[in-house]
N, C-alpha and C positions, 0 to 999 in steps of 0.2 A: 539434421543439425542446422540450425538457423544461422545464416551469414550474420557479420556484425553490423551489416544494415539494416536488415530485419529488426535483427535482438534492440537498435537502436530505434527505431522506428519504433514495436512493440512498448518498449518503454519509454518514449516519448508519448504514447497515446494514453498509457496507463497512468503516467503524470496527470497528465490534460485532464482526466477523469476524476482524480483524486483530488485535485485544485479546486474542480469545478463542485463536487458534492462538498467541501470544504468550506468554500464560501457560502454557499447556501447555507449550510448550517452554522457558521459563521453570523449569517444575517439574522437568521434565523433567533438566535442567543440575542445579538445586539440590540436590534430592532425590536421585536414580540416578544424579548424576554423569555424564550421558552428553551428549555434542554431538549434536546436529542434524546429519541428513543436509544435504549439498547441496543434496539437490531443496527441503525444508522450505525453506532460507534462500533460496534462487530463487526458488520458487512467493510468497515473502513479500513479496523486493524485487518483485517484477515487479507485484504487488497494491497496494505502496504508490506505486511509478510512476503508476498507472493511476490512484490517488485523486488523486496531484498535478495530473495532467493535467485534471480535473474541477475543482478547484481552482481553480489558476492560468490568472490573465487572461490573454485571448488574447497579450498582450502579450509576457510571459515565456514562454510557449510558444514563440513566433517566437526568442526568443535561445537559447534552450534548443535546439531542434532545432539551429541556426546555428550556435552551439557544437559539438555532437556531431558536423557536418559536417565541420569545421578538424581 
């Protein structure tokens, strides 16, 4: 079980990560005009899925799955 300095550290890194591919694609659009592939916008959601879950108390995780069941 990860200390809350980890867990925070962890998700401090995984920020930093999603900011950074962010703006790139961000520039990307602005500048060149061009969209984002698929995989970019997949590989991004699936990334910030994964910080929610780190996140969010057990609590909301339980409704969250429960939902996606129905």
């Amino acid at each position: 079980m990860p200390t809350a300095k980890e867990k925070k550290e962890d998700v401090k890194a995984r920020l930093r990560k999603l900011r950074a591919e962010l703006r790139i694609m961000h520039a990307s659009v602005t500048e060149e005009l061009k969209l984002p592939e698929n995989t970019e916008i997949t590989t991004i959601m699936k990334d910030m899925e994964e910080l929610l879950l780190i996140l969010e108390p057990k609590s909301a995780k339980k409704a969250r799955s429960k939902a996606k069941k129905k």
